[in-house]
C-alpha positions as CSV (number, residue, x, y, z in Angstrom):
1,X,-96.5,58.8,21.1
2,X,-98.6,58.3,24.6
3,X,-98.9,54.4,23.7
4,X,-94.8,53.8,23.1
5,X,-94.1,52.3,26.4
6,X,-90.1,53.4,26.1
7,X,-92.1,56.8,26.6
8,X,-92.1,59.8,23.7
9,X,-88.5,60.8,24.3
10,X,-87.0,57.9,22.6
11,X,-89.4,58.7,19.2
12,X,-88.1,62.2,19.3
13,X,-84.8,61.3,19.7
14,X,-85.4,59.3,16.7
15,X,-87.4,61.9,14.5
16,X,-85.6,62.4,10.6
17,X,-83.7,60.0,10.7
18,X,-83.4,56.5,10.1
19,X,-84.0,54.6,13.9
20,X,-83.1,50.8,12.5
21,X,-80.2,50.9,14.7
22,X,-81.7,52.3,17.3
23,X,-84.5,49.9,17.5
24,X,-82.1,46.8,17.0
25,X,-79.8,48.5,20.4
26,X,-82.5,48.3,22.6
27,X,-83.5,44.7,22.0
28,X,-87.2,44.6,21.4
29,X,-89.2,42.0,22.2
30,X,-91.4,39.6,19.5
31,X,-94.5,41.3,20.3
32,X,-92.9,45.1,19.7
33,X,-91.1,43.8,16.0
34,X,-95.2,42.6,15.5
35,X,-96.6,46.1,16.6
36,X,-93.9,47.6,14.5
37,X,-96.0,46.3,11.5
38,X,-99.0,48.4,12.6
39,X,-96.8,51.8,13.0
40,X,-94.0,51.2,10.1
41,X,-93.8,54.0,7.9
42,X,-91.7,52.8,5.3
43,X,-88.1,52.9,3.9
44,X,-85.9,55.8,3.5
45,X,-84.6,57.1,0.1
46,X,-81.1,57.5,0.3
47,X,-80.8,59.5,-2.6
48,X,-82.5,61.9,-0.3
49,X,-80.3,61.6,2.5
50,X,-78.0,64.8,2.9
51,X,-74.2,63.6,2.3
52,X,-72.0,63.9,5.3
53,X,-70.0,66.9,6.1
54,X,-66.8,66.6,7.1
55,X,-66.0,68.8,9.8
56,X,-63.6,71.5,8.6
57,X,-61.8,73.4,11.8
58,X,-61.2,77.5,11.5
59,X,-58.3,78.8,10.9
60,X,-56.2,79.7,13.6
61,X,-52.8,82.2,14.0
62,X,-50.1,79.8,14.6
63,X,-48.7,79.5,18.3
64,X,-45.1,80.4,18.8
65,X,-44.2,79.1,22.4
66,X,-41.1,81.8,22.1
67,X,-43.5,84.8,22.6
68,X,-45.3,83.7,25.6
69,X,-44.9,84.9,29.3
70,X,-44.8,81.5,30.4
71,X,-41.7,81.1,28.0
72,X,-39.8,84.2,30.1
73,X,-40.9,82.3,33.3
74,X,-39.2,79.3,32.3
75,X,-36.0,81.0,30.9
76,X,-35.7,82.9,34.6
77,X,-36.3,79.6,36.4
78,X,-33.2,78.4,34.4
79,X,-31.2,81.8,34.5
80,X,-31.6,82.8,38.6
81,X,-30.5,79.8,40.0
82,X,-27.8,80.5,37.6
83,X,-27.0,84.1,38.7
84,X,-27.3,83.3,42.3
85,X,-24.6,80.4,41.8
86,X,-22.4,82.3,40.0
87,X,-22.9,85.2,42.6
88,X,-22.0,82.8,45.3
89,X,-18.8,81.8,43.3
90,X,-17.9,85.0,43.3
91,X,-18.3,86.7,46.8
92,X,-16.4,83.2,48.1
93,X,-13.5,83.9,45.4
94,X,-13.1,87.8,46.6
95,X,-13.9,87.3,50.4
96,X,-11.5,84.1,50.8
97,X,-8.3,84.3,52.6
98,X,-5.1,83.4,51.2
């Protein structure tokens, strides 16, 4: 690993798995695919390769937007203005002269 000049990180990186891809990304020079010969391994078996899991999310309680406190905030931004209006409306109907 002290002789990879890309440094050890980028062979752990690719440790278990199959690194084609990520020796074809970085764009390796003719004289690393020829060193490559010295340090190949060999191929993979893919019957041995674990299937891929598909990633099942937990169940969660359904969310009811009705049962919320920022549902009552929004039903008394609606209903204040309201009240106040309507409060208006009324104190200029009883307090007007005829």
């Amino acid at each position: 690993m002290d002789d990879h000049p890309g440094g050890d990180e980028v062979l752990l990186s690719a440790t278990g798995k199959d690194a084609t891809n990520d020796f074809e990304d970085v764009g390796h020079s003719d004289s690393a695919r020829e060193m490559m010969e010295k340090y190949y391994i060999g191929e993979i078996d893919p019957k041995t390769v674990p299937a891929k899991r598909t990633y099942i999310p937990p169940q969660q309680t359904t969310y009811n937007p009705d049962k919320t406190p920022e549902f009552v905030i929004k039903i008394l931004q609606f209903l204040v203005p309201l009240l106040i209006l309507g409060l208006a409306i009324a104190v200029r109907h009883y307090t007007k002269k005829e």
